[in-house]
C-alpha positions as CSV (number, residue, x, y, z in Angstrom):
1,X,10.6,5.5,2.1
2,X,6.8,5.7,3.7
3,X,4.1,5.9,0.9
4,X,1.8,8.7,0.6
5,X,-1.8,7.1,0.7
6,X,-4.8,8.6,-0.8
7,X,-7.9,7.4,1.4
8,X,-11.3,8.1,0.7
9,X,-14.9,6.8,1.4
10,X,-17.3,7.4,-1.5
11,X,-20.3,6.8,-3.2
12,X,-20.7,4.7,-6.0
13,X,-20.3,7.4,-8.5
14,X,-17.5,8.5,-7.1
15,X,-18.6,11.7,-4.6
16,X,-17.3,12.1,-1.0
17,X,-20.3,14.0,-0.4
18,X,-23.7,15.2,-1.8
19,X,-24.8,18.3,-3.3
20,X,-25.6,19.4,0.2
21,X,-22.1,18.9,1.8
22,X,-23.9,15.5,3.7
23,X,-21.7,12.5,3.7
24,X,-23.7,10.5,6.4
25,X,-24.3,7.8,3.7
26,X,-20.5,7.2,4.3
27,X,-20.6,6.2,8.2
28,X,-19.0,2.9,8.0
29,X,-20.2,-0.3,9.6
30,X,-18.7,-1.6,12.6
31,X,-17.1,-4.1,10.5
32,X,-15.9,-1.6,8.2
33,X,-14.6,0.6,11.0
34,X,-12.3,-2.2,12.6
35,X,-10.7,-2.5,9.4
36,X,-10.5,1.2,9.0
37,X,-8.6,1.2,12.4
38,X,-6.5,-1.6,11.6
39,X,-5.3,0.6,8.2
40,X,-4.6,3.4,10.6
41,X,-2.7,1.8,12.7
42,X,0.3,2.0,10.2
43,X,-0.1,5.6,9.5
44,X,2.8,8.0,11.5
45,X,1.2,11.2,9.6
46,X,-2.1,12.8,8.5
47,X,-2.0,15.9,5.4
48,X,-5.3,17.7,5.9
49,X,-6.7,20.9,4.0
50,X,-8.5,23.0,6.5
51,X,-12.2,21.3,5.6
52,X,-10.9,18.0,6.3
53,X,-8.8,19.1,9.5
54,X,-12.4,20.8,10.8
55,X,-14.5,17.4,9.9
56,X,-11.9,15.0,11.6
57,X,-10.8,17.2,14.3
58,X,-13.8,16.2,16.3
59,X,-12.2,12.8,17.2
60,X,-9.4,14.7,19.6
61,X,-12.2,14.3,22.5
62,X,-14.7,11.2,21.6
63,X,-12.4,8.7,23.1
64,X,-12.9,10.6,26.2
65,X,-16.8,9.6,26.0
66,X,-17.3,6.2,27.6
67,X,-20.7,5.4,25.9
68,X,-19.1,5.3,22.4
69,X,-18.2,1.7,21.5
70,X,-14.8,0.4,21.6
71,X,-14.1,0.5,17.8
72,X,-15.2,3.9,17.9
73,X,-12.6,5.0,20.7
74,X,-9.7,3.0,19.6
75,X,-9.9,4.6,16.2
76,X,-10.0,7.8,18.6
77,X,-6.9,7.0,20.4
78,X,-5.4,5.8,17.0
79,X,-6.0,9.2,15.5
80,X,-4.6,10.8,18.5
81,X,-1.7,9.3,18.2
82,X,-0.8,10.4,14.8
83,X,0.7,13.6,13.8
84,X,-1.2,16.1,11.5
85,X,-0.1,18.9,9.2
86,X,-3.1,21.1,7.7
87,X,-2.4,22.9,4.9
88,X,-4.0,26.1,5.2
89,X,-4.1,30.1,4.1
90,X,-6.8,30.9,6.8
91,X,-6.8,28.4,9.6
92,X,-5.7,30.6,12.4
93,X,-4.8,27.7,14.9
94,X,-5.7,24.0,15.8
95,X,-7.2,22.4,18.4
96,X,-5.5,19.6,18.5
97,X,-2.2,17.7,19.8
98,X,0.2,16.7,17.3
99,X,-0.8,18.8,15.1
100,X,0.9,21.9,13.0
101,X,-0.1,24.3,10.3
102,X,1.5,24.9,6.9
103,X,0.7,27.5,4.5
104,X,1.6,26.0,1.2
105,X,2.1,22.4,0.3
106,X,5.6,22.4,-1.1
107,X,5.9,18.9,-3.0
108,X,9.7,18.7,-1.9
109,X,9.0,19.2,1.6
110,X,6.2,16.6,1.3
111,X,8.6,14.3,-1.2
112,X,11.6,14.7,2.1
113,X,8.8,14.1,4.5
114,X,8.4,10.7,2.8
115,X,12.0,9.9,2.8
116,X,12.4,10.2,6.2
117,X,8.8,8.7,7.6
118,X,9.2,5.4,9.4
119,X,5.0,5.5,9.0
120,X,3.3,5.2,6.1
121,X,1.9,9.3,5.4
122,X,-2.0,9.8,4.5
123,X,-3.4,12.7,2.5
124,X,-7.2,13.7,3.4
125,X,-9.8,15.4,0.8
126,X,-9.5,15.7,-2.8
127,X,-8.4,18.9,-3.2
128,X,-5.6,18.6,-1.0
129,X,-4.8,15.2,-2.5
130,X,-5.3,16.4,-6.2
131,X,-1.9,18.8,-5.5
132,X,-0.1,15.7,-4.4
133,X,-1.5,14.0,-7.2
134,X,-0.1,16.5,-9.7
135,X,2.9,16.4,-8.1
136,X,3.4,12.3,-8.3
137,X,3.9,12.2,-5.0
138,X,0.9,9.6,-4.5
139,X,2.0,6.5,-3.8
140,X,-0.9,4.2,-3.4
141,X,-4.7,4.7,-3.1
142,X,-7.2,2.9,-0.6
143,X,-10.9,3.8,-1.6
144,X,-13.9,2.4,0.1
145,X,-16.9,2.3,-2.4
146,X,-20.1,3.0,-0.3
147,X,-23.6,1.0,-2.0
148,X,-24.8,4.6,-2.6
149,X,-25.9,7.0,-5.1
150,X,-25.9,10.4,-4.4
151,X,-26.1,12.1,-8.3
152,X,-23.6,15.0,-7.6
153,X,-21.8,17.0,-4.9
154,X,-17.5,16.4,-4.5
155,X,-15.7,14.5,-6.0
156,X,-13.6,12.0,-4.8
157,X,-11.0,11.9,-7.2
158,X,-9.2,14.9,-9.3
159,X,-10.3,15.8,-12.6
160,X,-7.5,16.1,-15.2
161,X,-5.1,13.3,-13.5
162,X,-4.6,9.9,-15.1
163,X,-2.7,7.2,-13.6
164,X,-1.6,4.0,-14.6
165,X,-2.6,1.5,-11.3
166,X,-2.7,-2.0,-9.7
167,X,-5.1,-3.9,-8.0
168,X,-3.4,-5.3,-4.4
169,X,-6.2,-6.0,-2.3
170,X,-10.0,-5.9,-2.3
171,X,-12.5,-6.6,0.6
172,X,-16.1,-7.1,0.7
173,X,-17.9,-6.1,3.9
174,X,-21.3,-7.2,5.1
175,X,-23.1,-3.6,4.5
176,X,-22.2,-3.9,0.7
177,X,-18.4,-1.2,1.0
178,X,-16.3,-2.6,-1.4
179,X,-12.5,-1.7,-0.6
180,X,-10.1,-1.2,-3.2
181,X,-6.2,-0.8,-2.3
182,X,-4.6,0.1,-5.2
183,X,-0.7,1.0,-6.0
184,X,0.3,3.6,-8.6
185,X,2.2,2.3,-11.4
186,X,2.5,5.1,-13.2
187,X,2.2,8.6,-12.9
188,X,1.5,11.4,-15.3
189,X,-1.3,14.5,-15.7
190,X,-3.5,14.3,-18.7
């Protein structure tokens, strides 16, 4: 059975972006990146809410650009390669390959996704994630702690969810990130 990662960059006091929607405090290092690409590698599957869809979608064409570096394009190609379910009422479409729209996320359709996933599965944004969250459906978490305070704006994790977890693996990068993998031990909603 594949795990269902939750993956997020955030600030120190836990936000994924600032009271003005601006998460360019978050744009990892090269160093950072590499490893971000080398985590993706393993993942057969993206679940996006339509927010995080529209941020990410723009890296359907960037590998296309050949004055981006090559970190930058293979996590491109990597992304590419994935497939992507967005989890939306109003999307109307997407715009790019691989890719499907759901309406609803229906935990047993996710939990049977799992089952049969030869990849590991990764969940986008916190609001998305905080329905698989309730759910139990998370299997493991990989946060990247940014050496910034931003004082407010989203939250990274859900409110009213406790969870019992275990350190697996911690990294120290060069522009102060701190990553943090993490495996659920046990679930349950406060």
């Amino acid at each position: 059975m594949a795990d269902l990662i939750y993956s997020a960059i955030m600030s120190l006091d836990g936000y994924i972006e600032d009271q003005t929607g601006n998460f360019d405090w978050a744009e990892p290092d090269e160093e950072a990146h590499r490893f971000i690409n080398d985590l993706e590698r393993h993942i057969g599957t993206h679940l996006y809410g339509r927010r995080m869809y529209e941020t990410m979608r723009g890296w359907e064409s960037i590998s296309d650009l050949p004055d981006q570096p090559l970190f930058i394009r293979d996590f491109a190609d990597i992304w590419q390669a994935a497939d992507k379910i967005v989890f939306s009422t109003s999307l109307e479409g997407v715009s790019t390959s691989r890719t499907r729209v759901e309406r609803r996320f229906n935990p047993e359709t996710i939990r049977k996704l799992k089952e049969a996933a030869k990849q590991e599965i990764f969940i986008g944004g916190p609001n998305l994630a905080a329905t698989a969250f309730e759910a139990g459906l998370v299997d493991q978490l990989q946060i990247f702690i940014t050496p910034f305070i931003v004082g407010g704006g989203k939250q990274g994790m859900p409110e009213n969810i406790r969870l019992g977890l275990q350190l697996e693996y911690e990294r120290r990068f060069a522009s102060g990130i701190v990553f943090l993998r993490y495996r659920v031990v046990k679930k349950h909603t406060a």
